[in-house]
N, C-alpha and C positions, 0 to 999 in steps of 0.2 A: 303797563299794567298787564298781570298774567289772565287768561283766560277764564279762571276761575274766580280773583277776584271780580274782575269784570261782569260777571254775571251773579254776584255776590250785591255789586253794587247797585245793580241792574233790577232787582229783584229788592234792593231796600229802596232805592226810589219810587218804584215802582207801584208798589202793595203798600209798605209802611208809611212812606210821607204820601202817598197816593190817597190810604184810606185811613187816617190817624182813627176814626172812630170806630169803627170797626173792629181793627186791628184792637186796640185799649179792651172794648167789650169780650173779642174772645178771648185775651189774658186774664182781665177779670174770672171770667167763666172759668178757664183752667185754674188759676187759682184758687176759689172757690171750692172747684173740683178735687183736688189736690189737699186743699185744707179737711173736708167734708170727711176724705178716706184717713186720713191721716190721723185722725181722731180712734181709729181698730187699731192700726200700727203697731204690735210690739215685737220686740227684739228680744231673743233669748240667745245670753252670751257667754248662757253657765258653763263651767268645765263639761259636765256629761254631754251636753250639745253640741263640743268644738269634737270631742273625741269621736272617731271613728267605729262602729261595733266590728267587733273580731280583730281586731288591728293586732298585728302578730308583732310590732315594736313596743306597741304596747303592753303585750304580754309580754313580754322579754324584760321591761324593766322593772315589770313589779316581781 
C-alpha cells in the first residue's frame, strides 16, 4: 500500500469509524447548510450571458 493511501486509510479509521456520531452530525449540519443556500441558487444560461461584451468574433459574424 502507497503512502497516501495509507494515510487515506489511516484517517478513515481513525476520525470516521473512531467517532461515527459526530462525524454523521457535522454532515447533517453541512447538508443542511448546503440545502438552506441552495434555495437563492439560480443560474442564468441565457445566450446574452454566455457572450462576451466587445467580442471582436463576435462582431465579425454578424
Amino acid at each position: 500500500m502507497n503512502k497516501r493511501s495509507s494515510a487515506v486509510q489511516f484517517f478513515f479509521e481513525r476520525v470516521v469509524l473512531g467517532y461515527p456520531v459526530i462525524v454523521i452530525v457535522c454532515m447533517l449540519v453541512a447538508v443542511a447548510f448546503l440545502a438552506h443556500k441552495a434555495r437563492n441558487f439560480r443560474l442564468d444560461a441565457s445566450a446574452e450571458t454566455l457572450v462576451l461584451e466587445n467580442d471582436e468574433d463576435l462582431r465579425y459574424s454578424r
